[in-house]
VEXTORKE-87950 format. One line per 8 residues: number of its first residue (from 0); their letters; for each residue x, y, z of N, C-alpha, C, O. Coordinates in steps of 0.2 Angstrom, whole numbers. Layout:
BEGIN
NUM = a = X,Y,Z,X,Y,Z,X,Y,Z,X,Y,Z  ...
//
This chain:
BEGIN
0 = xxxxxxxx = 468,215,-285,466,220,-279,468,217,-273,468,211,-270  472,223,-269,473,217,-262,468,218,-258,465,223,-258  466,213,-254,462,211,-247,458,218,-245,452,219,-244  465,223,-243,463,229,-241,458,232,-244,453,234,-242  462,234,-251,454,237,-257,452,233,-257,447,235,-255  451,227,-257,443,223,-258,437,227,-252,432,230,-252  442,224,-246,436,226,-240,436,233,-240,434,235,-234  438,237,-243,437,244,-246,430,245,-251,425,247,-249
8 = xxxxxxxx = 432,243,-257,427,242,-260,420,237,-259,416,238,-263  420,234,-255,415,230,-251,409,233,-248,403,232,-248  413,240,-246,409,243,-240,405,250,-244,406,254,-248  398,249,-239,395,253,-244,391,256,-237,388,252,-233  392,265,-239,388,267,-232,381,267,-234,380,265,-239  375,269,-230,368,268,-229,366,274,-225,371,274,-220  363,278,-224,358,282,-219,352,279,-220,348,277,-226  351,277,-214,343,274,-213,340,279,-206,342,284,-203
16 = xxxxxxxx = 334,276,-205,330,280,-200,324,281,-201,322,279,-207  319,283,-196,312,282,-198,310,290,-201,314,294,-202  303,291,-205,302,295,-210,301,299,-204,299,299,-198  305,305,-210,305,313,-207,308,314,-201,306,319,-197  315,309,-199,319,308,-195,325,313,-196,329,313,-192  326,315,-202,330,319,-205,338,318,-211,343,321,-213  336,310,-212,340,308,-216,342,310,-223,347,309,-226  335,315,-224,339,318,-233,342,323,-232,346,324,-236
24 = xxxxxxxx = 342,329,-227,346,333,-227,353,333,-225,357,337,-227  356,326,-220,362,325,-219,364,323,-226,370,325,-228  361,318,-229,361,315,-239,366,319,-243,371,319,-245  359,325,-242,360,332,-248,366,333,-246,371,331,-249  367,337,-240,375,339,-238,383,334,-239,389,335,-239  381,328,-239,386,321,-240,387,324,-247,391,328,-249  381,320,-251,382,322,-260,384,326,-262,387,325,-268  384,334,-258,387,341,-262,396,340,-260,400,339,-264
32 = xxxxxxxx = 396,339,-252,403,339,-251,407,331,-253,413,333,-254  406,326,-253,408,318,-257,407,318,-262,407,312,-263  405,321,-266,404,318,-274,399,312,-273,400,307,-277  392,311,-268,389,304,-269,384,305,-271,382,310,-272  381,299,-274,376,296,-277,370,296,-272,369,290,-269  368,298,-271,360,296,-267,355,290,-270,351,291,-274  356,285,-267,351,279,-269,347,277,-264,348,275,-259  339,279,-266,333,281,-263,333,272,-259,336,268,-262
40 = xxxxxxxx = 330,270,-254,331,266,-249,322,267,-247,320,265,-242  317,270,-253,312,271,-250,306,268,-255,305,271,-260  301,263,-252,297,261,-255,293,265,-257,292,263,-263  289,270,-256,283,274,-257,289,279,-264,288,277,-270  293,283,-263,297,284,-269,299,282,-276,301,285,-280  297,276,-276,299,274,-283,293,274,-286,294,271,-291  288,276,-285,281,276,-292,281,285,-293,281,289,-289  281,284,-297,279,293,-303,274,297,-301,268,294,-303
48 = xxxxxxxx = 273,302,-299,267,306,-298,266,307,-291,263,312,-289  268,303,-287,268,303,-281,271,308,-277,276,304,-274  272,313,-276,280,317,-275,278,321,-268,282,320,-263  273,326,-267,273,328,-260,270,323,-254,272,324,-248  266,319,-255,266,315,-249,272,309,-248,272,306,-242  276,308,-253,282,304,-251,289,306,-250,295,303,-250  287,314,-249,293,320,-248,297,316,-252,300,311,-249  299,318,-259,306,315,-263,307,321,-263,303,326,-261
56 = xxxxxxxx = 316,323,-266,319,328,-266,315,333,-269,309,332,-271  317,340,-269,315,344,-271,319,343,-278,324,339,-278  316,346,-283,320,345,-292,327,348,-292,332,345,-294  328,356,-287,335,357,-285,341,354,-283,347,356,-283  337,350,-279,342,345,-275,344,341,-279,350,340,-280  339,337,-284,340,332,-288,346,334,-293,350,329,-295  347,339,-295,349,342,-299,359,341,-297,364,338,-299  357,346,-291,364,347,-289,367,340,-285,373,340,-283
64 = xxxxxxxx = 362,335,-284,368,329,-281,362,323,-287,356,325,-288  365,317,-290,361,313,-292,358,308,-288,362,306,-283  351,306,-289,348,302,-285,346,296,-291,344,298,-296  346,292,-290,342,284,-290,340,280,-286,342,278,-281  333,278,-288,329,275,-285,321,278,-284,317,275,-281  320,283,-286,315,288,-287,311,289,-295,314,289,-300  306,290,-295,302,287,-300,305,282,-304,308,284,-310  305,276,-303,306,269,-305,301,267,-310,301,266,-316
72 = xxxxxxxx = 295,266,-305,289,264,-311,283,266,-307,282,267,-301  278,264,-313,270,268,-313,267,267,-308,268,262,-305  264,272,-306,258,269,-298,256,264,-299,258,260,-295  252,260,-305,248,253,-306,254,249,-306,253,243,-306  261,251,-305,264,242,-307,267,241,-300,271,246,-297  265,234,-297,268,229,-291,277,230,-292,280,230,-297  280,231,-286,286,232,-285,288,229,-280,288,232,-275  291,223,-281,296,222,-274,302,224,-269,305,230,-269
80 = xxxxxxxx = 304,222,-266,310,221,-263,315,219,-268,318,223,-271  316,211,-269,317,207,-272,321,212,-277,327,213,-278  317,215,-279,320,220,-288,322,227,-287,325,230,-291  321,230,-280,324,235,-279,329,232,-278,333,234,-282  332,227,-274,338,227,-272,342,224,-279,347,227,-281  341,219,-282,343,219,-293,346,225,-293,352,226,-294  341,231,-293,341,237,-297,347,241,-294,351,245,-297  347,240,-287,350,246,-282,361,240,-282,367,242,-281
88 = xxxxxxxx = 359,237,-284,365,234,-285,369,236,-291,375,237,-291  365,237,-297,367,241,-304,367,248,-302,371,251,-306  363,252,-296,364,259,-296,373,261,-293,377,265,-294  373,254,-289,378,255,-285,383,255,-290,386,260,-291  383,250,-294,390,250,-299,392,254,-305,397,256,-308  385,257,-305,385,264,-310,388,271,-306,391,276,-308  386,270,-301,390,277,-296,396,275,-295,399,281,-295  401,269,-294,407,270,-295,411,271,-300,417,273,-299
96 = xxxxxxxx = 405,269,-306,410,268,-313,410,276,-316,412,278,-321  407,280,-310,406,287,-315,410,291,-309,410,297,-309  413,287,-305,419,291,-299,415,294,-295,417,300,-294  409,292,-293,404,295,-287,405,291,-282,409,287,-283  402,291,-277,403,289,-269,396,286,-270,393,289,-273  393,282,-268,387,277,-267,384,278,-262,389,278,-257  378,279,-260,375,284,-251,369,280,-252,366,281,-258  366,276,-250,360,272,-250,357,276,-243,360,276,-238
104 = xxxxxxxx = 349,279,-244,348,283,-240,340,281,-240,338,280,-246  337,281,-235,331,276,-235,328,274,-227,331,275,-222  321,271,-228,319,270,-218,315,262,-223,312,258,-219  316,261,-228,312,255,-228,318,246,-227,320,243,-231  317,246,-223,321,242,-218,323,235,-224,328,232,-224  316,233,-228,315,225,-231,319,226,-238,320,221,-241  320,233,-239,321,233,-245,329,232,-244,331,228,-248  333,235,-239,339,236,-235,342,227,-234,347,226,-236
112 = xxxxxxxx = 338,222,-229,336,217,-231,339,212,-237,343,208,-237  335,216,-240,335,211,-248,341,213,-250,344,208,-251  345,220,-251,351,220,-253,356,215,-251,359,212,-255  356,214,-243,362,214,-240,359,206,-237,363,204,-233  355,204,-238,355,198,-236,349,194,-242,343,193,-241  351,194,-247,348,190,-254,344,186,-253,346,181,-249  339,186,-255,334,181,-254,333,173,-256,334,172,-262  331,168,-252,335,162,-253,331,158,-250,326,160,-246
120 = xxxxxxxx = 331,150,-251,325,146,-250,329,144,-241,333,140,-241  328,146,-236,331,144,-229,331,135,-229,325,133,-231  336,131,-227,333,124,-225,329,125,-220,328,130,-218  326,117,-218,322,117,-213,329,115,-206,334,112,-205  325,117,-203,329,115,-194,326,114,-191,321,117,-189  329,105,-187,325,102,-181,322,108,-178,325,113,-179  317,108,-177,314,117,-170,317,114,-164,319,118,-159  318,107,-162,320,104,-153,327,107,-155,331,110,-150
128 = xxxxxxxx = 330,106,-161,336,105,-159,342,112,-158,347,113,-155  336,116,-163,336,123,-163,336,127,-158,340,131,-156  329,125,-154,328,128,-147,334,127,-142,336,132,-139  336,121,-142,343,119,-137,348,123,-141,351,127,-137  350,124,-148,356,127,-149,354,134,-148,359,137,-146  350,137,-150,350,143,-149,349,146,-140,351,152,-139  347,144,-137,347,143,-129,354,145,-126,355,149,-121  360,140,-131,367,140,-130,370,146,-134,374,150,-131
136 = xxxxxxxx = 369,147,-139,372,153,-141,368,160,-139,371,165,-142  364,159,-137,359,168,-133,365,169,-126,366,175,-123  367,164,-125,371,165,-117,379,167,-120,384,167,-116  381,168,-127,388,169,-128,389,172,-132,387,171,-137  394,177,-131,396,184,-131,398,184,-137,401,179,-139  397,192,-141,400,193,-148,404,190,-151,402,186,-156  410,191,-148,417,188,-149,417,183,-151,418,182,-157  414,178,-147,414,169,-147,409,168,-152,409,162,-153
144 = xxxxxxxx = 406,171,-155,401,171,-157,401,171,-166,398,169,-171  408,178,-165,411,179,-171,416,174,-173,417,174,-179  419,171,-167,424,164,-169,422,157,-171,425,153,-175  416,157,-168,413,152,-173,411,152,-179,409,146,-181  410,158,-182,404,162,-187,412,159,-191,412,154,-194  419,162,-192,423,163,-193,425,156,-194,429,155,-199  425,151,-192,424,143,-194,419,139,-199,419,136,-204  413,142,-195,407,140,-200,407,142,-205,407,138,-210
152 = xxxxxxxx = 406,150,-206,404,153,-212,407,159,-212,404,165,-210  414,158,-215,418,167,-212,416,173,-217,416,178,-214  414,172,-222,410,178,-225,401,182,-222,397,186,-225  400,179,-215,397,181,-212,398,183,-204,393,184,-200  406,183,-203,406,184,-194,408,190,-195,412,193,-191  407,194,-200,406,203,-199,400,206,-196,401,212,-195  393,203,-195,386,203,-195,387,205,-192,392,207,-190  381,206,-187,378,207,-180,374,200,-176,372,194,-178
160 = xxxxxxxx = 373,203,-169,374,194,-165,368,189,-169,369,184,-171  363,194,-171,355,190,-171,358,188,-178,356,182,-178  361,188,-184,365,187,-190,370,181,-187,368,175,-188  374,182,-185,378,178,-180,377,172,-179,382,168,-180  373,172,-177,368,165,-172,366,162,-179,370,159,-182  360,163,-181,358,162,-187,362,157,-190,361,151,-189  369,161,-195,372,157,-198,377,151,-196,378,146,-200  378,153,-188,380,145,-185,375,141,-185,377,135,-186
168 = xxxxxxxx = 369,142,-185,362,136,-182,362,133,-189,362,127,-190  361,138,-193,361,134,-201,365,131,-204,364,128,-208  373,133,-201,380,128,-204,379,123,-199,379,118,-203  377,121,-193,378,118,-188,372,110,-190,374,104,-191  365,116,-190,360,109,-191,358,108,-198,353,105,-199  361,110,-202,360,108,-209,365,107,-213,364,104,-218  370,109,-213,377,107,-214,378,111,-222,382,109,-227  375,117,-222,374,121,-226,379,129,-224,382,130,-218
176 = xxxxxxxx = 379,134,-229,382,137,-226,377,145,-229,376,145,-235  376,149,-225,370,156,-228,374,159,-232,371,163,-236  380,158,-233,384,163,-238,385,157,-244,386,160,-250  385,151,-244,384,148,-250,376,150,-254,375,153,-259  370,149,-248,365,148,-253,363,156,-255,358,157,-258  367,162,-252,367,170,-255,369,168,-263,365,169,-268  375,165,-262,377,165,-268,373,162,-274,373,165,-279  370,157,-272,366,155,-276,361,156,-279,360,155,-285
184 = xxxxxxxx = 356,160,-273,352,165,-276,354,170,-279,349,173,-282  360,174,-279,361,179,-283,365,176,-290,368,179,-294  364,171,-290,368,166,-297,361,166,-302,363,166,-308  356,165,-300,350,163,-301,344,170,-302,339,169,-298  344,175,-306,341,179,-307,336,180,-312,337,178,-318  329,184,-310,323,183,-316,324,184,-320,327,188,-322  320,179,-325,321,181,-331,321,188,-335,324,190,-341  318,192,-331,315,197,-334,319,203,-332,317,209,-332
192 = xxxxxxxx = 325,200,-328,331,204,-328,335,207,-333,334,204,-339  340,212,-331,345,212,-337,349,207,-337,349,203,-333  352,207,-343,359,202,-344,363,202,-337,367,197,-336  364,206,-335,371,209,-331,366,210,-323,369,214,-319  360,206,-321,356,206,-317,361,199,-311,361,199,-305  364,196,-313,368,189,-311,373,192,-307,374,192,-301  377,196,-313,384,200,-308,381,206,-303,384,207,-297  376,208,-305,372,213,-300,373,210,-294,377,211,-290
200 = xxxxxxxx = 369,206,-294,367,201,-286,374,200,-283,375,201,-277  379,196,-289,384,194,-284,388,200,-282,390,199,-276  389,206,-284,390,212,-279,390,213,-274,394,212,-269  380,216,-273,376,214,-268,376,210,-261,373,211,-255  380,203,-265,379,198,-259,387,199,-257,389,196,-252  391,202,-260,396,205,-256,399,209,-252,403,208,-248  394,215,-254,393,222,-249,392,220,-239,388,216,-236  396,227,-237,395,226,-230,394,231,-230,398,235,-233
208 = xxxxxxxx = 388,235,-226,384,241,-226,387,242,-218,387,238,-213  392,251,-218,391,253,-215,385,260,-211,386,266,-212  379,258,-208,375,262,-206,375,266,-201,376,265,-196  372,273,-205,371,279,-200,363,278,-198,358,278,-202  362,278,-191,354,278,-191,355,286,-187,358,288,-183  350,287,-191,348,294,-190,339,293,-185,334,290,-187  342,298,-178,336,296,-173,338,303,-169,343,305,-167  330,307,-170,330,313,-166,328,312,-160,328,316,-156
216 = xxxxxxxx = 324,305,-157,322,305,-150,315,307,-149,311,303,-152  313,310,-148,305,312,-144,305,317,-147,299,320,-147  310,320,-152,308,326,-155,303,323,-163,299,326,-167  304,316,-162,301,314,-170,294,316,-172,292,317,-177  291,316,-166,284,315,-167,282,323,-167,276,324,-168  286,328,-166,286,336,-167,287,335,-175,282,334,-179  291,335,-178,295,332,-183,289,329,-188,288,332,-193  286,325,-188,283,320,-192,276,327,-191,273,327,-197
224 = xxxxxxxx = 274,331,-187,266,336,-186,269,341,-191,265,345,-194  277,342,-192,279,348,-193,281,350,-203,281,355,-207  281,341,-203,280,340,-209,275,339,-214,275,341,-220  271,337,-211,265,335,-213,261,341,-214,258,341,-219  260,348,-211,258,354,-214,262,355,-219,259,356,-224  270,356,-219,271,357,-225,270,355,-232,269,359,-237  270,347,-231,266,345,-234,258,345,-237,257,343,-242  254,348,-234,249,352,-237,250,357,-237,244,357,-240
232 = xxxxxxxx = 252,363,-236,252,367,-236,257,367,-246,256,372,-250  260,364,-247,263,363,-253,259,360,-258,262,360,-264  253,356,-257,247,357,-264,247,350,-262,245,346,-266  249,346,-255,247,338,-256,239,336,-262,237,333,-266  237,342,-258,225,340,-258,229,341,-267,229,336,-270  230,344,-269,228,347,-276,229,340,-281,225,337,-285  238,339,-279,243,333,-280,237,325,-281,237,322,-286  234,324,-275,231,319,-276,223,321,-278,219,316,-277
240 = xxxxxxxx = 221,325,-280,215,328,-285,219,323,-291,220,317,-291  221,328,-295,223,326,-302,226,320,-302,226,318,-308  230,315,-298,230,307,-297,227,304,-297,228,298,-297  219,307,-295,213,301,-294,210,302,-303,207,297,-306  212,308,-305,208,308,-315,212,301,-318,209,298,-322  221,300,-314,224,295,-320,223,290,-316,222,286,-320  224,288,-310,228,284,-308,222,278,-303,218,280,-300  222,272,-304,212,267,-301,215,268,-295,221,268,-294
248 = xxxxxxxx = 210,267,-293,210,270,-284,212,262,-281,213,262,-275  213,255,-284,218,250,-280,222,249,-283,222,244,-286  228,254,-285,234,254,-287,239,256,-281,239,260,-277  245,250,-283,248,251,-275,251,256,-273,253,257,-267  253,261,-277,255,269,-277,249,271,-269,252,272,-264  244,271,-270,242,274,-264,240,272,-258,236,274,-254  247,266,-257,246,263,-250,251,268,-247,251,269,-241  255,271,-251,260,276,-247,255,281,-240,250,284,-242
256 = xxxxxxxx = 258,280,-235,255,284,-228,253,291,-230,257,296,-231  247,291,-230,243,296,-230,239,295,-237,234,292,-235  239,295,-242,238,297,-248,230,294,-247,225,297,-248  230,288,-245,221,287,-244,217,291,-239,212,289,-238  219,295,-236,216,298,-230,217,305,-235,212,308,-233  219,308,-239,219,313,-243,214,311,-248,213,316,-251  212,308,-250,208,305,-256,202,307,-253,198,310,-256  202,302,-246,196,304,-243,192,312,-241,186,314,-240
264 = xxxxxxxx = 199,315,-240,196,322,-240,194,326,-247,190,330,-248  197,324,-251,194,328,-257,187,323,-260,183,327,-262  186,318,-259,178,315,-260,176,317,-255,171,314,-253  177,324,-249,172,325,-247,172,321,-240,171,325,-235  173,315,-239,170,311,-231,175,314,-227,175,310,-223  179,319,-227,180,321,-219,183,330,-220,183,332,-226  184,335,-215,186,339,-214,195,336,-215,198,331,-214  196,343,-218,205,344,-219,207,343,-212,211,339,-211
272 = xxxxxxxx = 205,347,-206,208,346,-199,208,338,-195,211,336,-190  202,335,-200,200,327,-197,207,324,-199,211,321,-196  206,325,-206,212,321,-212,219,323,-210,223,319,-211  221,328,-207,227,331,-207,229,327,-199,234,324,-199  225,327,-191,227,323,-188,226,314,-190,230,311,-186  223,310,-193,224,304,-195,228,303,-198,229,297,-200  232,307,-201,240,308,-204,245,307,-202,249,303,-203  244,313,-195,249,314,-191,250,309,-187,256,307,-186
280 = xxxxxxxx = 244,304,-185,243,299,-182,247,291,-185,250,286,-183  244,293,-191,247,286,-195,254,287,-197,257,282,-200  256,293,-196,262,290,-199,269,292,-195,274,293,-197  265,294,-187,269,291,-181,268,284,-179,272,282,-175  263,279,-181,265,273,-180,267,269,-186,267,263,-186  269,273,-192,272,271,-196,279,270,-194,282,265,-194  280,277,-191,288,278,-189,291,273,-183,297,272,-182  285,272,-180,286,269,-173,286,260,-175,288,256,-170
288 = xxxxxxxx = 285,259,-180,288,251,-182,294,253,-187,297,248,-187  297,257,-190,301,258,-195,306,259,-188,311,257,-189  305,263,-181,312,263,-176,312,254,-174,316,250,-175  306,253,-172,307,246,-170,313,241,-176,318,238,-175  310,241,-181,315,237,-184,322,239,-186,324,234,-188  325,244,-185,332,247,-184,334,245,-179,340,244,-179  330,245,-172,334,242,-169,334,238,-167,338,237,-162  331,233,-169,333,224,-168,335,220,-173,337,214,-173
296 = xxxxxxxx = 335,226,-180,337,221,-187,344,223,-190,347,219,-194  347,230,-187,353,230,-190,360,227,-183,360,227,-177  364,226,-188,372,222,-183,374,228,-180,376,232,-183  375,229,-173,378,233,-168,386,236,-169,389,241,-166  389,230,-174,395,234,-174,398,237,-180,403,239,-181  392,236,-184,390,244,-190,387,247,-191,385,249,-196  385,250,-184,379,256,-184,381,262,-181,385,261,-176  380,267,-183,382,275,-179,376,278,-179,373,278,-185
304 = xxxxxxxx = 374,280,-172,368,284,-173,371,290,-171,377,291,-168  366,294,-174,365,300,-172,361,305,-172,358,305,-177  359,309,-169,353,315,-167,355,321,-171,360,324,-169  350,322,-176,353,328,-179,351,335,-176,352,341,-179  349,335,-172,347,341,-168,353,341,-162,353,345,-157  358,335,-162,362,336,-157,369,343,-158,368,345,-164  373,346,-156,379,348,-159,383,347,-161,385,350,-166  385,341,-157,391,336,-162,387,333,-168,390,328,-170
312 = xxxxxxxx = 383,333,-172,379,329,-177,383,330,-184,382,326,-189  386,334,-184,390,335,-189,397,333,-187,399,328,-191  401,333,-183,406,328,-180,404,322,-182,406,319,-187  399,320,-178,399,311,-180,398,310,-186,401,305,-189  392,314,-191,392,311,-197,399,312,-202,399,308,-207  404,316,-201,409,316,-204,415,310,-201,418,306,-205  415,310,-193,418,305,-192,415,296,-195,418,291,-195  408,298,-197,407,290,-199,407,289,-206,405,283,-208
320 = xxxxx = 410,295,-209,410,294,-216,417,291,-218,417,287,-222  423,295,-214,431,295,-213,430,284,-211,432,279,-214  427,285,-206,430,276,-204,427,272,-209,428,266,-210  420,275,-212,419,270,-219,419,269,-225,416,265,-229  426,273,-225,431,273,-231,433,266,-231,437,264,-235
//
């Protein structure tokens, strides 16, 4: 394969954004017109039963584009990061092997993380020596920034600056390299993985995510009230009735945003209008750490935002699909 398809095949697009920002409907229309895979990017998603308060597709959607990453496993079972990203590595190489397009679409930031930066025992660093190197590199510019990255550790001066710095301060004061100890970590998979869990990882730790972040602006917080009635008005209360007959009430299925504050209204301890704004409530400060961390955690010179309420919104998201070819 030459260079060029490599870093062709390397590259794997992402819609992220905060919840009920609008990232599944740009998805669905990708999936029908690209041949893509939808790979769920969303923690509250992957337990069974849970379906109107973690707005997963509708079944027709499902149907007409494939999704992965959505009922994964049982409300009672512990899930991490660590194993979505194992798992979403195999989803990835199953959507090419079957000539589909791979679309990882999602606001859970850590899971996104764990793909693309493998998780790994970090050395320790001087902190004196740290604070001077890092003092020195906060004052210099991308570029320089990426030439040194391109010496130290060149399978990392694609990043973004906070990435950037990083990788120099750990090749620098530990004489280590973060793209070796990726590697190592993805060499080194659970036991209780598949056989094919090892090459999974090393994929993974070679992926460069091109991301669309999806940001409506001040309209989100209309957006997050606008869905949330739909949401009950579509049987949320009934949905979480018959979840409480199967599923124990400290099973981590029900930390997804909202679902204990419905619980509590069908035991009665408050009115539907009390329950309905502590929703609304909660899960615009849901939303409002899920923007915080998009924009300090992904690399600046792989991101396209866009406003799906803008006119151009369909331009840009066609133009950022075309450059991440």
């Amino acid at each position: 394969m030459s260079s060029i398809a490599a870093l062709a095949e390397n590259r794997i697009r992402v819609i992220c954004g905060a919840t009920a920002a609008g990232k599944s409907a740009i998805a669905i229309a990708l999936g029908l017109e690209c041949s893509a895979t939808i790979i769920s990017a969303d923690s509250r998603q992957i337990y069974t039963g849970f379906d109107i308060g973690t707005a997963k597709p509708e079944p027709s959607e499902r149907r007409a584009v494939p999704h992965e990453g959505i009922d994964v496993v049982a409300p009672t079972e512990r899930y991490s990061a660590a194993r979505w990203a194992r798992q979403a590595a195999g989803w990835i190489q199953s959507a090419r092997v079957s000539g589909r397009v791979p679309l990882l679409v999602g606001g859970t930031g850590f899971y996104l993380r764990a793909l693309f930066e493998p998780l790994f025992k970090a050395p320790a660093l001087d902190p004196d020596r740290r604070n001077v190197l890092e003092k020195f590199l906060n004052s210099r510019k991308p570029m320089e920034l990426r030439r040194w990255c391109e010496m130290l550790d060149p399978p990392r001066a694609h990043l973004g600056r906070a990435q950037l710095i990083r990788a120099i301060e750990t090749a620098l004061l530990s004489g280590r390299r973060i793209s070796d100890l990726h590697r190592g970590a993805a060499d080194a998979p659970n036991a209780q993985d598949s056989p094919h869990a090892a090459a999974q990882a090393t994929v993974a730790s070679r992926l460069q995510p091109r991301y669309l972040l999806v940001d409506p602006g001040g309209a989100l917080s209309l957006r997050i009230e606008q869905r949330v009635d739909r949401m009950l008005n579509a049987g949320w209360t009934d949905e979480v009735r018959a979840l409480m007959t199967t599923v124990r009430a400290d099973a981590p299925a029900w930390n997804a945003s909202g679902y204990r504050v419905v619980r509590a209204f069908v035991d009665g301890d408050m009115r539907l209008s009390e329950a309905r704004e502590r929703i609304i409530i909660e899960t615009r400060q849901y939303a409002k750490r899920q923007r915080t961390w998009f924009r300090h955690q992904l690399g600046t010179a792989s991101v396209t935002r866009v406003n799906p309420d803008d006119p151009d919104c369909h331009a840009t998201v066609e133009r950022w699909w075309k450059e991440s070819s």
